[in-house]
C-alpha positions in Angstrom: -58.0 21.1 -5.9 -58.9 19.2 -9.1 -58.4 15.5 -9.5 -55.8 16.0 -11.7 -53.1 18.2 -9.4 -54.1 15.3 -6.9 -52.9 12.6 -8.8 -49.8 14.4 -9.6 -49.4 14.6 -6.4 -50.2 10.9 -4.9 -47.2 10.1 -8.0 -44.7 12.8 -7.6 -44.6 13.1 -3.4 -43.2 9.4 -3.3 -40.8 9.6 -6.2 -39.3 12.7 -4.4 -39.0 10.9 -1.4 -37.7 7.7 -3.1 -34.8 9.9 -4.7 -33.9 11.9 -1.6 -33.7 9.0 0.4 -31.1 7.7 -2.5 -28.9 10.8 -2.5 -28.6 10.4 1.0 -27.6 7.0 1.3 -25.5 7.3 -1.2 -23.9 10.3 0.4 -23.5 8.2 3.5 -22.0 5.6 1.4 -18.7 8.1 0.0 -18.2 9.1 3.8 -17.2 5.1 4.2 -13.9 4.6 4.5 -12.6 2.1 1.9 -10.5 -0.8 3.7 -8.0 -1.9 0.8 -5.1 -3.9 0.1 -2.6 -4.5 -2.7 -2.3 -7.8 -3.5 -0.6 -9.6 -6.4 -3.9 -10.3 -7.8 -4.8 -6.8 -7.4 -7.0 -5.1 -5.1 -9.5 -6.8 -2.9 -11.5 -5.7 0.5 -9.4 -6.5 3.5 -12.3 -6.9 5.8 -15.5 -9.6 4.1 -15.1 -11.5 1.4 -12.5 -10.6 -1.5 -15.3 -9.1 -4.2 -16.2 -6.6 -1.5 -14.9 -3.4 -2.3 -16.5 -1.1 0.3 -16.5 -1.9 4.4 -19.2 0.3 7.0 -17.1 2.2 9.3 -16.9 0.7 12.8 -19.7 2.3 14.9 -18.1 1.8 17.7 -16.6 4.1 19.5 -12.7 4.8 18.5 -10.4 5.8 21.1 -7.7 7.3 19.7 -3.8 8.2 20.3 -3.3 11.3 22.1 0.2 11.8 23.1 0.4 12.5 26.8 3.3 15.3 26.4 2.4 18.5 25.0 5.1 20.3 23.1 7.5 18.9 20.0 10.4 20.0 21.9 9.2 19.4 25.7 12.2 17.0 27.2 11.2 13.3 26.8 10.9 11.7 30.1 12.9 8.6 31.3 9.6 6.9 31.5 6.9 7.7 29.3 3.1 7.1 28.2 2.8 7.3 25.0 -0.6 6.7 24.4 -3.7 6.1 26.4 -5.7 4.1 23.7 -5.4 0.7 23.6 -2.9 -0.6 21.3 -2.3 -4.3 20.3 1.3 -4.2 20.3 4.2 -2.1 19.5 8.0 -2.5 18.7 11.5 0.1 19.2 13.5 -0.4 16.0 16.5 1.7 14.7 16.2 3.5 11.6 18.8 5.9 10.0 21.1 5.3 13.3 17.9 6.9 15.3 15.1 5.2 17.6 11.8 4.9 16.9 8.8 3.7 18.4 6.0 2.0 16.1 2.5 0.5 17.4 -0.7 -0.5 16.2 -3.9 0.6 17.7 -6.5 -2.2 19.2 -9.9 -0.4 18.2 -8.7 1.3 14.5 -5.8 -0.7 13.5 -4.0 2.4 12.9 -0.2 2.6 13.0 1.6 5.1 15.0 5.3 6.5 15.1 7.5 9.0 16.9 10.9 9.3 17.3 12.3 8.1 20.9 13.9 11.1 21.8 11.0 13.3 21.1 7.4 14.2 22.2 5.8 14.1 18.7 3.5 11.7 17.9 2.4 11.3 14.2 0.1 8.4 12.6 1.2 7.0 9.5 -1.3 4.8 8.5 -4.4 5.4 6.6 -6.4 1.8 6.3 -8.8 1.4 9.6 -8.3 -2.2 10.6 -11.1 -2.4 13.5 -10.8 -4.9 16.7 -7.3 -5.8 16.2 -6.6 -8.6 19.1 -2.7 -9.4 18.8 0.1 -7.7 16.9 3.4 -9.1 16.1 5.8 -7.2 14.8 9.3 -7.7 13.2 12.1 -6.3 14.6 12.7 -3.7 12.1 9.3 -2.1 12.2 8.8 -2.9 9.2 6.2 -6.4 9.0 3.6 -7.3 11.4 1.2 -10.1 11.6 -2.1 -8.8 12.9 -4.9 -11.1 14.4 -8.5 -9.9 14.5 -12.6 -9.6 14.9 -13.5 -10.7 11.4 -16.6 -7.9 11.2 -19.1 -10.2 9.7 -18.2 -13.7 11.9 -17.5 -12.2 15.3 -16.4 -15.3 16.6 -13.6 -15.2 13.8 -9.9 -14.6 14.0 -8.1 -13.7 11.0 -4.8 -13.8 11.0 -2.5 -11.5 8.2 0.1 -10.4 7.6 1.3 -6.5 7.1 4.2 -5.3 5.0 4.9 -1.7 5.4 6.7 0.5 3.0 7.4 4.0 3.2 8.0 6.7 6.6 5.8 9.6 7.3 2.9 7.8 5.2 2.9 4.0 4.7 1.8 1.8 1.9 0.1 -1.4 3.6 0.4 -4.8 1.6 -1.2 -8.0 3.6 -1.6 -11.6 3.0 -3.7 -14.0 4.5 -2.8 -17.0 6.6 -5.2 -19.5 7.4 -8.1 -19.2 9.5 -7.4 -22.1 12.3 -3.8 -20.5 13.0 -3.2 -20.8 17.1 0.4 -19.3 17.2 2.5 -17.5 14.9 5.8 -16.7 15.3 8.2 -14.6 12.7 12.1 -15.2 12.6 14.5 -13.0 13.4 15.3 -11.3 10.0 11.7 -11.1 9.4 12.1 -13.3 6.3 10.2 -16.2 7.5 7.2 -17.8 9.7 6.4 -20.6 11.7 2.6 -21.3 12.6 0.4 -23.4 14.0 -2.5 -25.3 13.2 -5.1 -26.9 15.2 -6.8 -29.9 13.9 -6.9 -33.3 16.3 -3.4 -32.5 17.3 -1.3 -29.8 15.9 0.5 -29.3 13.2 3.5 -26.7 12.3 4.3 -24.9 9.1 7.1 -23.4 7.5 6.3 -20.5 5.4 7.2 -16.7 3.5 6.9 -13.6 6.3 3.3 -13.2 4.3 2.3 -17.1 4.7 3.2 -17.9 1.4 4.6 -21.2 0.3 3.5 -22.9 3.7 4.8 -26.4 4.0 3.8 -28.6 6.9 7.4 -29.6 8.7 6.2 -31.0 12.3 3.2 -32.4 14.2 2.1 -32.9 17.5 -0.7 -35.2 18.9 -1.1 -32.5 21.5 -2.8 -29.5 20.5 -1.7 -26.8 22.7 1.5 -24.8 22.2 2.9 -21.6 21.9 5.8 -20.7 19.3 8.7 -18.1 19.7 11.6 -18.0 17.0 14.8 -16.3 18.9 16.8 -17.8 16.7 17.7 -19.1 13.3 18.6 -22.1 14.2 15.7 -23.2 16.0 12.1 -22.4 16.7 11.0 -22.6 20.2 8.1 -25.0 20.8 6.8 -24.6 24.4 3.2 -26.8 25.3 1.0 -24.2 26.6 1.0 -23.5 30.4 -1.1 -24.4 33.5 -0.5 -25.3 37.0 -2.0 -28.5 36.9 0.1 -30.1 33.8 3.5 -30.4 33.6 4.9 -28.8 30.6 7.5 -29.4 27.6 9.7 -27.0 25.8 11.2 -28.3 22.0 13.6 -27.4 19.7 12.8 -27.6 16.1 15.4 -27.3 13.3 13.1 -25.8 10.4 15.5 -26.6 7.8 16.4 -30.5 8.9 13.0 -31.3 10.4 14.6 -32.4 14.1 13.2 -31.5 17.6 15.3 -31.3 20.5 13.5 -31.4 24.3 15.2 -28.8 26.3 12.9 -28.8 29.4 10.5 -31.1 30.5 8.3 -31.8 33.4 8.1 -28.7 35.2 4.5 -27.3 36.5 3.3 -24.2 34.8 6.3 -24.0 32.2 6.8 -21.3 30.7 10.0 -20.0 28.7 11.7 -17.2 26.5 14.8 -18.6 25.1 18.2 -16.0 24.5 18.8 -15.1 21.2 21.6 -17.8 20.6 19.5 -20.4 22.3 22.3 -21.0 24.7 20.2 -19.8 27.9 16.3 -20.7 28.9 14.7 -18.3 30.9 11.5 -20.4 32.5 8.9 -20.2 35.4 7.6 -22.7 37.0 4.8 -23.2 39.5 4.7 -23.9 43.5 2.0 -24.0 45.9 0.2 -20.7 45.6 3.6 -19.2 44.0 5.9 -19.4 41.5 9.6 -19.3 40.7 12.3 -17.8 38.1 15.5 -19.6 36.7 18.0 -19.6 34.2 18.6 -22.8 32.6 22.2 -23.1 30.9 22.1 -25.5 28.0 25.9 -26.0 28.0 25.9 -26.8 31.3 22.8 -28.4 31.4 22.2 -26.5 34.8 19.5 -24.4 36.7 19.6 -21.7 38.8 17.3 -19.7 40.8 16.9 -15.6 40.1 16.4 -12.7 42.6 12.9 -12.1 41.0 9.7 -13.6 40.9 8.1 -13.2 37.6 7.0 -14.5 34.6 9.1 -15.1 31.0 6.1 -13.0 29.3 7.5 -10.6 31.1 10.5 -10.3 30.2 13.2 -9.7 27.0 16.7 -10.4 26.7 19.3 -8.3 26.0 20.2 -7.6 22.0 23.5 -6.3 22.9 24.7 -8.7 25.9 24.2 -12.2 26.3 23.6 -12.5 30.0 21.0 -9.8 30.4 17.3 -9.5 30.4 14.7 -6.9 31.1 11.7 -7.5 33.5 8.6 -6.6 34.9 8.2 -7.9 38.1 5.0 -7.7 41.1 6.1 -5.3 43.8 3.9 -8.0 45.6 2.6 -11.0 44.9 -0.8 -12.6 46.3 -1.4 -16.3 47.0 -2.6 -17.4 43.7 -2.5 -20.8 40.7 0.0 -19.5 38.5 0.2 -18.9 35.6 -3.2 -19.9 35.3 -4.6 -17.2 37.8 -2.9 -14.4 36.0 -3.7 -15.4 32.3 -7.7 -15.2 33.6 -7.2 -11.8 34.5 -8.2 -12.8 38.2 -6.1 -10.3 38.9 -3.4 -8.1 37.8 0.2 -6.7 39.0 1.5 -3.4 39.8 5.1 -4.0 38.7 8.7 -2.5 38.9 11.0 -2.1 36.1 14.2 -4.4 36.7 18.1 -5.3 34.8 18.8 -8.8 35.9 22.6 -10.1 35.0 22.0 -14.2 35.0 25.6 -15.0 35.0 25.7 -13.2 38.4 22.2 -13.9 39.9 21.9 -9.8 40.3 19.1 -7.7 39.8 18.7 -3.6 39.2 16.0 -1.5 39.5 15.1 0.3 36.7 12.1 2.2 37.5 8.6 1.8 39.5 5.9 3.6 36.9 3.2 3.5 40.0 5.8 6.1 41.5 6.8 7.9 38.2 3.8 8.1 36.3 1.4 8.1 38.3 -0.3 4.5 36.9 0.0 0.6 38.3 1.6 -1.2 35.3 1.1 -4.9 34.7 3.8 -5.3 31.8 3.5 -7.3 29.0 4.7 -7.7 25.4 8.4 -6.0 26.0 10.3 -5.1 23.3 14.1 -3.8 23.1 15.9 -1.2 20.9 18.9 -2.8 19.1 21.5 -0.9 20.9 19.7 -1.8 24.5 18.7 2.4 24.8 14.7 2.0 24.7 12.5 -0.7 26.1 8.7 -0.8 24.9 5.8 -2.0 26.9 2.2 -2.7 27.6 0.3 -2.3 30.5 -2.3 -5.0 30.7 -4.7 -3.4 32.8 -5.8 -0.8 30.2 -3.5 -1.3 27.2 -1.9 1.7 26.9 1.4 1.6 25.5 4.9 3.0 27.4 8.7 3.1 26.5 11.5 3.8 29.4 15.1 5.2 27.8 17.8 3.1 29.4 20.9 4.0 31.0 
């Protein structure tokens, strides 16, 4: 071989290699799903900072949505799985004068519908959101506030908010709230939120659904709290709950500023107020147990229900005022709660109950260890408008469930 094929070769071998590596990568690179939001200010990256226009796909694994009933026009059962993946929350709305069922997946961030009275399961999303923690959606299925695993700080929690347009296929808008948000709540026409900061104490702020316009409207010195917004009227402040404090729950008037204490000084409080405010359903603790009542603002009186639960289990009625829906332990171990329980020590197998508060009643509903097959620690209920589907999360695995109501 003469010198000069040689040399060709010691130069042209490397710059082959240099420009197949690049076709490849770039290759690679088209096959990367683009995460994407419309903002006011245009488009921008949803996951990194705002110039970056192009996220890696998750490698980790994805467990995705498989609906655990086969044919479109199989019967829908009375209680049903409809989903084994993960999900980080999920809400029943009415649409057209039908049901459907909406929820957000925990690995993907995809979003998922199907009607209530059928098997079909179809995702309408397109935008991979990875390691979504929390989902809270508004009652109308159509806003959500998403909290989760910023990709490049994994210690991060953003918080954002998702406006959906659209049915079979929709359009995602989000804004950003801050990054030291520690509860979030959305009123009940979805127009508004309430959140919390955490500084040296804790502060709340008023804002838009998307965070927008935020305006600082209560403090606390105490830092720990949880928000719920049953009402419009009043946002629910409730000091976050343990065994060994005793806790507080507050009223706050977002439009004149003023706090009301409705409870006070019970052990391990904590609440889910009725839509109208009018009724408190709280838990407190006892030695190795814990306890359910009703507290009647009018009346200022407490009384004692036939189950022993916890408010996070629970959702009142949208149709009448003195009933909820639970989850409650077919048996309860000797434990610290809430504390106990919110540590994941352990978890329930529950049943499925109707409780009437005015009458101190209670009627079972269903026992999904019996029907389906799988022990169900419920949490994060949510009811259709007309009371005809209740939504759920089991806790032990995440999978998501609905039961149609009598």
């Amino acid at each position: 071989m003469s010198k000069e094929i040689k040399i060709a070769l010691i130069v042209l071998v490397p710059f082959l290699l240099i420009i197949g590596g690049l076709f490849f990568w770039f290759s690679s690179l088209e096959e990367e799903e683009q995460v994407a939001f419309e903002e006011e200010s245009g488009f921008f990256s949803f996951l990194g900072t705002v110039r970056d226009t192009v996220t890696p796909r998750d490698t980790t694994p994805e467990a995705t949505s498989t609906p655990t009933t086969s044919p479109s026009d199989e019967k829908v059962p009375s209680l049903r799985k409809l989903t084994n993946a993960p999900v980080a929350g999920g809400v029943v709305f009415d649409r057209r004068g039908e049901t459907f069922i909406r929820y957000i997946e925990r690995a993907t961030g995809h979003i998922y519908e199907a009607a209530a009275t059928s098997t079909k399961l179809g995702r309408i999303s397109n935008t991979t959101i990875p390691r979504v923690q929390e989902a809270l959606w508004g009652t109308d299925g159509s806003k959500l506030v998403i909290r989760y695993l910023d990709q490049r700080t994994p210690d991060k929690i953003t918080t954002t908010a998702l406006a959906l347009t659209g049915t079979s296929t929709v359009t995602i808008k989000s804004t950003f709230f801050p990054d030291n948000v520690t509860s979030i709540s959305l009123s009940p026409n979805s127009s508004q939120s309430f959140y919390l900061l955490e500084g040296e104490g804790a502060s709340g702020v008023l804002a838009g659904a998307g965070g927008e316009s935020g305006k600082e409207i209560w403090s606390s010195d105490l830092s720990q709290w949880t928000t719920t917004w049953q009402q419009g009227s009043a946002v629910a402040l409730t000091s976050k709950a343990s065994a060994l404090a005793e806790g507080i729950l507050l009223f706050l008037n977002p439009q004149t500023r003023s706090e009301q204490v409705v409870l006070e000084g019970v052990r391990g409080l904590t609440t889910l107020p009725s839509p109208s405010g009018n009724k408190i359903l709280y838990s407190k603790s006892t030695e190795g147990d814990m306890a359910l009542f009703i507290y009647d603002r009018t009346a200022g009186t407490s009384k004692e229900l036939p189950l022993t639960t916890l408010p996070e289990k629970c959702v009142w009625s949208r149709t009448k005022e003195d009933v909820i829906y639970c989850g409650a332990p077919l048996s309860l171990p000797r434990a610290t709660y809430p504390d106990d329980w919110y540590k994941g020590k352990f978890s329930f197998s529950d049943a499925l109950w109707l409780v009437r508060v005015e009458e101190g009643t209670a009627k079972l509903l269903a026992v999904p260890s019996r029907e389906g097959g799988d022990n169900t620690d419920l949490i994060l209920p949510s009811i259709s408008p007309k009371d005809t589907h209740l939504t759920f999360v089991n806790k032990k695995d995440l999978s998501f469930w609905s039961l149609t109501l009598d």
